[in-house]
N, C-alpha and C positions, 0 to 999 in steps of 0.2 A: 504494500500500500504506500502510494508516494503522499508526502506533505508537503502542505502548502503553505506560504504564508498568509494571512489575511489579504483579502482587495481591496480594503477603505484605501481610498488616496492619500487622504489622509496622516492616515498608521501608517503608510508606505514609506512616502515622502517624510515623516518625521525620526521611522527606523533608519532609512537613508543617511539624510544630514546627520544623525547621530554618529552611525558608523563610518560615515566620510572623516569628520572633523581628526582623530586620533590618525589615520593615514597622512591627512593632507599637513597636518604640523609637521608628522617625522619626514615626510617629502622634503619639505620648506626647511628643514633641520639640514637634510643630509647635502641638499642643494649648497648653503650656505657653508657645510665643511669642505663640502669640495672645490667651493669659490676658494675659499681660505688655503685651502694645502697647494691649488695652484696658485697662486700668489706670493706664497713664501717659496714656494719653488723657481718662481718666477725671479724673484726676488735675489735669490741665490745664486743664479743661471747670470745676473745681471753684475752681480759682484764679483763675481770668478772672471769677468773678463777683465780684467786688471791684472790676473795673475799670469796672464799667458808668457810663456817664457820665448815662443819662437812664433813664427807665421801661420805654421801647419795648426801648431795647436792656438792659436787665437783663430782661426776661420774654424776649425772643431767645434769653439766656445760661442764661436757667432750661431752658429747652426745651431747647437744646443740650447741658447736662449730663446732663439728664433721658433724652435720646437715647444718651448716651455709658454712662451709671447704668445702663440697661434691655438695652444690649449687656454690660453685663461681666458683668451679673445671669443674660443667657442661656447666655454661655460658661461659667458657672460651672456651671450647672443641666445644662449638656450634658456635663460632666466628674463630674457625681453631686454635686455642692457644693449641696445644696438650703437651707441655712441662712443669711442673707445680713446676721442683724444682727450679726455682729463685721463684716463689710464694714461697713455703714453708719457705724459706730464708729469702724475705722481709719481712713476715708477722711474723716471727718465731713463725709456728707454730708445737707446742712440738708434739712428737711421739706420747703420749697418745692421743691427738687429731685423728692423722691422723689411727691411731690402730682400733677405730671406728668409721671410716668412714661406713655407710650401717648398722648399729645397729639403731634401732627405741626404744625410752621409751614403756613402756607399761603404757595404758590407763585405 
């Protein structure tokens, strides 16, 4: 024998929004950590360029931010943040960076 729930629209629509609310926060929670952990990766990616000791490896470090740059730029865009030049700004990050953004190292 199957069960069913009730058909008031009502009871439906208020079971509903109940059981939404508890999802849609840890959503909005997890969105929010993942903003944050690319950021300080971001972050990191942007300070390491300073350390490069030769050519090879500061174009490594450009690509490597550039990869780190192009993830926080999508997590933003998938949270509705489609404007990216105050990022650019707080984060200063140099043109060369953003120059390769979509270039992958070779393996």
């Amino acid at each position: 024998m199957a069960v069913r729930a009730p058909t008031t629209r009502a009871f439906s629509r208020a079971q509903a929004a109940e059981a939404k609310a508890p999802l849609e926060a840890e959503v909005a929670a997890e969105k929010a950590a993942a903003l944050g952990r690319a950021g300080r990766a971001l972050e990191k990616a942007i300070l390491r360029l300073d350390s490069a000791e030769s050519e090879a490896e500061r174009e490594a470090l450009l690509i490597d931010a550039a990869q780190k740059t192009q993830g926080y730029f999508l997590i933003r865009e998938l949270n509705g943040l489609r404007d990216q030049r105050d990022i650019i700004q707080s984060f200063d990050i140099p043109r060369a960076v953003l120059n390769r953004i979509g270039i992958s190292q070779r393996r």
